[in-house]
Every structure is written in C-alpha cells, then in structure tokens.
C-alpha positions as CSV (number, residue, x, y, z in Angstrom):
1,X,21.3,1.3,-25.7
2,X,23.6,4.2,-24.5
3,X,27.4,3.3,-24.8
4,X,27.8,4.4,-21.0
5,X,28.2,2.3,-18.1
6,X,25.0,3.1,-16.2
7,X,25.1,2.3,-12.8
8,X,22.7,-0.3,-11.5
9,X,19.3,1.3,-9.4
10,X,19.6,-0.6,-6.0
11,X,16.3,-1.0,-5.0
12,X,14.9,-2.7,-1.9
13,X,11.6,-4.4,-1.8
14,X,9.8,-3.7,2.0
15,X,7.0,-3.9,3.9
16,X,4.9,-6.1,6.8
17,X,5.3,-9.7,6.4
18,X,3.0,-11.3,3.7
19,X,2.2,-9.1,1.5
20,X,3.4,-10.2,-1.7
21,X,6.9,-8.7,-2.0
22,X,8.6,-12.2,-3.0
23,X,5.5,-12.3,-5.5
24,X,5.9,-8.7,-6.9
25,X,10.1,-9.8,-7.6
26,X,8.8,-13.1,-9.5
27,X,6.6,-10.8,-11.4
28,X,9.2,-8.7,-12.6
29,X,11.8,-10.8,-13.1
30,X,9.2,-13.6,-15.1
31,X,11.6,-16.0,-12.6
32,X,8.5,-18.1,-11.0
33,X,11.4,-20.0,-8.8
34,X,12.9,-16.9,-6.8
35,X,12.8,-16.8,-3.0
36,X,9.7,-18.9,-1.6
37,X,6.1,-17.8,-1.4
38,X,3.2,-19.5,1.1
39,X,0.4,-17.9,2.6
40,X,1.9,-17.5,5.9
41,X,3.6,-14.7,7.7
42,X,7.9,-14.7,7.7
43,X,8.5,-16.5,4.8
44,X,11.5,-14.5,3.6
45,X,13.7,-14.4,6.8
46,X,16.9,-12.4,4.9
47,X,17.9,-10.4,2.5
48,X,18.1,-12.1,-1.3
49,X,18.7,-9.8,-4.4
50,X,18.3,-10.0,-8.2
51,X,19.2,-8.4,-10.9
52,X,17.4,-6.7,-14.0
53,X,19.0,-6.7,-17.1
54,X,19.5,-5.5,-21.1
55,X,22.2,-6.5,-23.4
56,X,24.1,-8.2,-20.2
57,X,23.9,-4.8,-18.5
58,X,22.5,-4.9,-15.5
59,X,20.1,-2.1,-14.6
60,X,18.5,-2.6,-11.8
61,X,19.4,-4.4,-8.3
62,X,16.3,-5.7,-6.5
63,X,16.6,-6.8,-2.7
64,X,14.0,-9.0,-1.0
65,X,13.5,-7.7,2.3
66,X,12.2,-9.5,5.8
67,X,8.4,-8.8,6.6
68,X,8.4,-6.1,9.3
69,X,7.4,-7.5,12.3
70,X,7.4,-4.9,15.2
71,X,7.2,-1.5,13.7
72,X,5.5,0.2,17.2
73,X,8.1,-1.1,19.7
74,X,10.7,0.0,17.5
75,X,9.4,3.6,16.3
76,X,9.5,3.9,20.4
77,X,13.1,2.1,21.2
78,X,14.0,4.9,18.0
79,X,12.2,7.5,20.0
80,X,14.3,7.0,23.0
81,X,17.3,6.8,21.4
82,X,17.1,10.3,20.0
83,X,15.5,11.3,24.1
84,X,19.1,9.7,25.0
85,X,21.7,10.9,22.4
86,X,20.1,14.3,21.6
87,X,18.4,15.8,18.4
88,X,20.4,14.1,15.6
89,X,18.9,13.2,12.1
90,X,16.4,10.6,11.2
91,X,18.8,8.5,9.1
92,X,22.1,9.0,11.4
93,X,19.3,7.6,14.3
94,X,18.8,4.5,12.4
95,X,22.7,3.9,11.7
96,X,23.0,4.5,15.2
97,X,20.0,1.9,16.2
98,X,21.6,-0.6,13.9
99,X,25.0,-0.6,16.3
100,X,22.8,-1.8,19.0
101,X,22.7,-5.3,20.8
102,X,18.5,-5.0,19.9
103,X,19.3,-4.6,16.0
104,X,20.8,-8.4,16.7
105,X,18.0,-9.3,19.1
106,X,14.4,-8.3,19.7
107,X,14.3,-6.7,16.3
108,X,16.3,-8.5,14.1
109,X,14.1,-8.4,11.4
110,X,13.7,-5.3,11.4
111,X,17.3,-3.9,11.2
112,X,17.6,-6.3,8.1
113,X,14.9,-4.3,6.4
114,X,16.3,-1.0,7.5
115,X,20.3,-2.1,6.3
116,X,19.3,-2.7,3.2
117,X,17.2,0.6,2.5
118,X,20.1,2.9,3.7
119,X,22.1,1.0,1.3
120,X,19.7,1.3,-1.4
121,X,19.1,4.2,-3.8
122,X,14.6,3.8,-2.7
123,X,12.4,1.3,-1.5
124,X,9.1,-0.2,-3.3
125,X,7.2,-0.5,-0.2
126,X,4.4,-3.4,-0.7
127,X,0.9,-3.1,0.6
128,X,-2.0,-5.6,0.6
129,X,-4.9,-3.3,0.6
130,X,-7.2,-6.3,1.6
131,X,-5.9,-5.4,5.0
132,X,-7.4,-2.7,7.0
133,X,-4.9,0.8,7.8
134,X,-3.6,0.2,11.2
135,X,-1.5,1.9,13.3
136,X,1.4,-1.0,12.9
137,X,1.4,-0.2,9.3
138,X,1.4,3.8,9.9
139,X,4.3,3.7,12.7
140,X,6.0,0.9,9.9
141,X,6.2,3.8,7.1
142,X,7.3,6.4,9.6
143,X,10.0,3.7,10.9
144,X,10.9,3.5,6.9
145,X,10.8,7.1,6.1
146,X,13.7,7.9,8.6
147,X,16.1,6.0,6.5
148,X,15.8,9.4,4.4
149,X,15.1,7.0,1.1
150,X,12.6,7.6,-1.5
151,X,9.7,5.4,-1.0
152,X,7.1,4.5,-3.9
153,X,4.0,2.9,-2.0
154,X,3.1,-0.7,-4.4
155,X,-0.8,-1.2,-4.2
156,X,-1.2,-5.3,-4.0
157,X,-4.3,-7.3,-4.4
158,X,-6.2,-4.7,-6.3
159,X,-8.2,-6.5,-7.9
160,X,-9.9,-8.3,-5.1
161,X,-13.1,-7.6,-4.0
162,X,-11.6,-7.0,-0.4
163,X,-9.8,-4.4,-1.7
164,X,-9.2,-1.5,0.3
165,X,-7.7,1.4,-2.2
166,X,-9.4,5.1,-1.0
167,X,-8.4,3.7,2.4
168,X,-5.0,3.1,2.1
169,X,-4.9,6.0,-0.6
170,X,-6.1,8.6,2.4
171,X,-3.7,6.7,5.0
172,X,-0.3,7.4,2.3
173,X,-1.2,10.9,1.9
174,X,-1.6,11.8,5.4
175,X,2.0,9.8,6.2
176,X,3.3,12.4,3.0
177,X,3.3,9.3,0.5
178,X,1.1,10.8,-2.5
179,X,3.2,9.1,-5.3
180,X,1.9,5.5,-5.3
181,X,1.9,2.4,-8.2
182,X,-1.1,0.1,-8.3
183,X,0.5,-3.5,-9.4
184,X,-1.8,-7.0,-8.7
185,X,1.1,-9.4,-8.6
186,X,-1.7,-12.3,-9.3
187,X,-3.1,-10.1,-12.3
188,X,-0.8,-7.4,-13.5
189,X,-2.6,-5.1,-15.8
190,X,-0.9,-5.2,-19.2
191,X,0.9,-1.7,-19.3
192,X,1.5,-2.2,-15.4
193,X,5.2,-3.1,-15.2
194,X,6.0,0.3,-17.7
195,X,3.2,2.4,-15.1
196,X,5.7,1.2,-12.0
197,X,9.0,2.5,-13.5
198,X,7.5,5.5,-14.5
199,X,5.7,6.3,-11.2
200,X,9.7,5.4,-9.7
201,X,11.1,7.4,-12.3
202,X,9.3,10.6,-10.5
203,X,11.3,9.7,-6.9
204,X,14.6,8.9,-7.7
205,X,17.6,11.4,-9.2
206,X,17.6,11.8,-12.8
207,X,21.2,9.9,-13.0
208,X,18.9,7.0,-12.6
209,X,16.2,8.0,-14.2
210,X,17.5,6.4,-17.9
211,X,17.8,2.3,-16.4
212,X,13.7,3.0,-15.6
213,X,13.2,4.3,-19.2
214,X,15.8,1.9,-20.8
215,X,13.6,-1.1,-18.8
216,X,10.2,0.5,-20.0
217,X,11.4,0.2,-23.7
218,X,12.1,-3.3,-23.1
219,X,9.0,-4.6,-21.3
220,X,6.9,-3.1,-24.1
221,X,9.1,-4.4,-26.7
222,X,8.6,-7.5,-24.5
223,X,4.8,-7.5,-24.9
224,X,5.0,-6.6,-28.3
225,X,6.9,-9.5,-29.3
226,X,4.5,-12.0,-27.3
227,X,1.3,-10.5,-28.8
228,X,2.9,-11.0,-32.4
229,X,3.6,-14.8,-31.4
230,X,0.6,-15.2,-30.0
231,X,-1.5,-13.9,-33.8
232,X,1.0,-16.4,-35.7
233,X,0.6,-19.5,-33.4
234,X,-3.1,-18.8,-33.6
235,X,-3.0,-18.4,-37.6
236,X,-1.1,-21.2,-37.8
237,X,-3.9,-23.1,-35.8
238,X,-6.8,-21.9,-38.2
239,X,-5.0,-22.4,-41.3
240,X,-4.3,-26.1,-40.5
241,X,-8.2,-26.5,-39.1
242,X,-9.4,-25.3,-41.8
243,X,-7.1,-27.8,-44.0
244,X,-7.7,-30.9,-42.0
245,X,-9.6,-33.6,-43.7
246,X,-11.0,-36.5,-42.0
247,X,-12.6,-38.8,-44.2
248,X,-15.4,-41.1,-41.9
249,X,-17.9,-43.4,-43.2
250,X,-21.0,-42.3,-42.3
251,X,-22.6,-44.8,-39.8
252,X,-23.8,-42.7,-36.6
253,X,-21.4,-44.0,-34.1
254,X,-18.3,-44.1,-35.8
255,X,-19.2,-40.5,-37.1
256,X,-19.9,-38.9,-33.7
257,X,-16.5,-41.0,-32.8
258,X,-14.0,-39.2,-35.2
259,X,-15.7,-35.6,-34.2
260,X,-14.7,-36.3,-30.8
261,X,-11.4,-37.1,-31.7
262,X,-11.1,-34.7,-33.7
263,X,-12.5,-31.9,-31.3
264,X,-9.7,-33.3,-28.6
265,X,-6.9,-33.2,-31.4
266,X,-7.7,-29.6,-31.7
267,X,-8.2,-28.8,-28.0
268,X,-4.7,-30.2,-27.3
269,X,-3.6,-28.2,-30.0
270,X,-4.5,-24.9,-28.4
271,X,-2.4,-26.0,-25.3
C-alpha cells in the first residue's frame, strides 16, 4: 500500500430500470443487504453510495443510480434546449437542463441519474442483454454520453440462454462504446471482478488508475485466501472420515441404521 492519500474513484452505477445495478454493487461489495432488489421496474428511487476499501482507505465511491425511465422525451426536451439557448456543449446543456422545473417534474428520475454522473469521475453503465437493443436504450446512452463522463458498458445476464451479446456488442460500437466488461451478477466468473477494474482502468485518468490496481491486488488476494480455506476445511473433513469408527453389531437393520446416520453426520458436515 502506497503511503499517499489517494483520492477516492467516484463512480456512478446507471442505466434503464431493472437491470441489475443494485445486484452488481452487492456483488462487489460481498454486502447482500445493500439497497433493495425485486424483479420489478423502479426499485431504487434515489441515489445511495458505498464505499470500497483497503487498510481503512477508501478507494472507491460507488453511487446507486435511479432506473432511467424516459430517455426519448428527454434526448428531445435536451434537443430543444440547445434549438433555444444556441450551440453550447453537451455537458454545460445538461447543467443547464438540471436548473429546469422538468429536472423536478416529468423527469425526475432522470436528472438524479444525470447529477450524479457529472459529479462522478465515470459511470458503469448496466445492461441486461436478455433484452432486445431498442431505440430507448440507444437515445439513453446518448442522453448519458453528454454528461462528458467515461462510460464502461457492464454486460449482465450473460450467462443466460436469452442472452443477447453480438447484439448489444454491435449496438455499443455504433453509439462509440467499444470498451465494455462482461460481469453476470447471479454468476460472476472467477477472475471477473479483477477483468472489470482493468477494463475501467483503460477509461479513467491515470491519477486513478492505482485505487483500480490496488483493488485488483486485493480481490485476488481475496480469492486466494478463500480457495486455501476451502483445501484445509476439506482436508480436515477427509482426515476425520477416514478416522471415524463406528462400531455396529451386525444384525441387518441396525447395520443399514448406523450407515444412514452416519451418511447424514457427514452430509451435515459438508454444510
């Protein structure tokens, strides 16, 4: 661990509503208790953050974001802005939407989503390729990409046979998104958590490049430490099998009664 102060990577966790955002921040975090998760649309209806850290450090800043609801109506309301105020730039347009009575009203939601990513350093942007590409999601990354953040595209559900990748693959890269991160939040791959820092790594500036690397360390130490547990609790098990003696007098049913205990004595033992 570097004796610096690193400041913390402030990243914000968006996309359309329901697609595993509060699921991917329980993954990371191993905190199976943060925010609420149902299979329903709008669950997470502000902004909650958590923190990732080493040593009491904290490295990273991680903000649950709103589902984005109305992407279209707003990448036109944004549109007319800029037809009414003049050519300005695509981040100064959102700061300007977000002074508007409709970043209180119609799209509330939205303006949530967009806060936070301007205050943000990037955005892990969360798909569930089991869902066809439609023009809501399109218009919702170009809505995104005028907050002038980097954006790292999160592939979730990939494992499922609905899956949808070369689709949403082809989609990303004709929006300019060609850096992605594939991460199942219901089966993360084992290297997968190091793969998503490493991808991020690539977007943001370099003064934040060390908390991803410093993080990556850890989660393999992490997994390094488990799998070691995991050999001596399991060598621990066989050792005292192979010990146990049971002795049984040898009529049939009291036999065939001690095996079964002592086949459940060793199946609770594995839990």
């Amino acid at each position: 661990m570097t004796e610096t102060t690193l400041a913390p990577l402030k990243l914000a966790v968006v996309g359309h509503t329901n697609t595993g955002k509060t699921s991917l921040l329980r993954t990371l975090t191993r905190n199976t208790y943060f925010g609420e998760v149902r299979n329903s649309p709008g669950t997470t209806r502000h902004v909650e953050g958590v923190r990732l850290k080493i040593a009491d450090q904290t490295l990273i800043e991680l903000f649950d974001t709103p589902g984005m609801e109305d992407s279209m109506a707003l990448l036109d309301y944004l549109q007319r802005l800029t037809n009414e105020q003049g050519r300005m730039d695509e981040p100064e347009r959102i700061a300007l939407f977000l002074q508007t009575p409709e970043a209180n009203e119609r799209f509330e939601q939205e303006a949530r989503v967009l806060r936070q990513l301007l205050q943000s350093d990037a955005g892990l942007y969360v798909i569930d390729v089991r869902d066809p590409v439609l023009a809501k999601h399109k218009d919702e990354i170009r809505v995104l990409a005028q907050c002038g953040k980097p954006l790292l595209p999160v592939l979730n559900f990939t494992r499922s046979p609905e899956q949808r990748i070369e689709e949403w693959r082809t989609a990303l890269a004709h929006l300019g998104l060609h850096a992605l991160a594939e991460f199942d939040t219901v089966a993360p791959a084992l290297n997968g958590e190091a793969l998503l820092y490493e991808k991020l790594a690539l977007l943001v500036s370099a003064a934040h490049s060390e908390q991803l690397q410093l993080l990556s360390v850890d989660v393999a130490q992490q997994r390094q430490q488990r799998m070691q547990d995991a050999w001596r609790l399991l060598a621990e098990l066989l050792v005292d099998v192979a010990a146990w003696r049971l002795i049984s007098p040898s009529q049939k049913a009291i036999l065939e009664k001690n095996v079964k205990t002592l086949h459940e004595t060793i199946r609770l033992r594995e839990e």
